[in-house]
N, C-alpha and C positions, 0 to 999 in steps of 0.2 A: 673443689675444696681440697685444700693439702694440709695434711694432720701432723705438725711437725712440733709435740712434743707433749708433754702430761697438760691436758685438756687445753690447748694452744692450736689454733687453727688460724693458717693465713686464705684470705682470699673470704667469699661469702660464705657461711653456714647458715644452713635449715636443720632445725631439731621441731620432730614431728610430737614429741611428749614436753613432761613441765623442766622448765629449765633453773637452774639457781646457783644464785650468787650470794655465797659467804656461808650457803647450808646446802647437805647433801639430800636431801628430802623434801625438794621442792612441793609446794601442793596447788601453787596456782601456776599458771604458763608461762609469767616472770613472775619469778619469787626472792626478791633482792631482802639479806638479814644481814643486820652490821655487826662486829665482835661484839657488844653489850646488849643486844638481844635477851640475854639471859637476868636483864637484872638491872642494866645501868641505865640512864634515860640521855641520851644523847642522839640527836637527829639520825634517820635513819633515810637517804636521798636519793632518790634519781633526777637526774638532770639532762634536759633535754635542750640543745641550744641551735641556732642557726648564726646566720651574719649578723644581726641585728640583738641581740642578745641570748640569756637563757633563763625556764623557770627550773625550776625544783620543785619534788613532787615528794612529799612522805610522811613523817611519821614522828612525835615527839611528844610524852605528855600524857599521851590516850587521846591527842587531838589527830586526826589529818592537817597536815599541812601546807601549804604554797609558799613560794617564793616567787619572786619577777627578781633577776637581776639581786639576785644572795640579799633581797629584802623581803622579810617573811609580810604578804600580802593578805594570809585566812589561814583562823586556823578553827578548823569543824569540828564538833563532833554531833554524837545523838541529842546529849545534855544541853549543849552553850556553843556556839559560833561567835569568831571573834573576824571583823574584816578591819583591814589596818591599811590608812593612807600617811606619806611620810613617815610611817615609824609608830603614828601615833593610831588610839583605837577609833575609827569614824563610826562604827556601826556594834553594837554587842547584842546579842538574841541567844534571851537566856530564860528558861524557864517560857512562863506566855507575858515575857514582856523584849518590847526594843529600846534600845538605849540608843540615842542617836549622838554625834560631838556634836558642838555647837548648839544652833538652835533652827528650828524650821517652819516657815513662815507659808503663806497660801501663797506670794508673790515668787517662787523658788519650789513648790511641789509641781505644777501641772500648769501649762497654760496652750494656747494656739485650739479652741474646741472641747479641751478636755474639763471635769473638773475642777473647782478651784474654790476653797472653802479660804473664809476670815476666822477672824479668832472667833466669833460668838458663831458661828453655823458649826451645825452637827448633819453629817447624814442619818438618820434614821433607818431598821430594820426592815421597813417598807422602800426604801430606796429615793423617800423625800428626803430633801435640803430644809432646813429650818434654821 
């Protein structure tokens, strides 16, 4: 490793303590904070990519967030999880309820062995089908 100028390193570095980017007081082992940290709500990203594309990994809201390809995919938190196909929401889990899009049929939940309820069958607490 050659140290060639105010924290600019060419070639591979190893750092043995917490490292950070955009704060000098890191407190986890990557601790990535963006200039509005203090106040302003704007994504806060890592990005991680290969040949085939890249996600993004952070922060906006008070949610955690994903991206596939700069398309935000979920966004979590403790409260409410949001999971998003094309743009739009397919799944929300919010409080003790799920909200599904569209609509969902017994022909399209489970099938080859498994499961497979119509619309008047309920599984029951005992683990019959009725």
């Amino acid at each position: 490793m050659k140290y060639i100028g105010q924290h600019i390193f060419d070639y591979v570095a190893s750092f043995r303590q917490n490292v950070g980017v955009g704060t000098d007081t890191p407190t986890f082992p990557l601790h990535v904070k963006n200039s509005d940290a203090n106040g302003g709500n704007t994504y806060s990203l890592i990005r991680t990519e290969n040949g085939f594309g890249n996600a993004d990994f952070g922060t906006l809201s008070g949610f955690a967030r994903i991206r596939a390809g700069g398309t935000e995919v979920a966004a979590l938190s403790s409260g409410a999880s949001y999971f998003y196909n094309s743009g739009a929401t397919s799944l929300a889990l919010t409080g003790s309820s799920a909200t599904f899009a569209g609509s969902v049929t017994a022909s399209n939940l489970i099938s080859n062995g498994y499961v497979k309820l119509g619309a008047d069958n309920q599984i029951l607490s005992d683990g019959s089908i009725t």
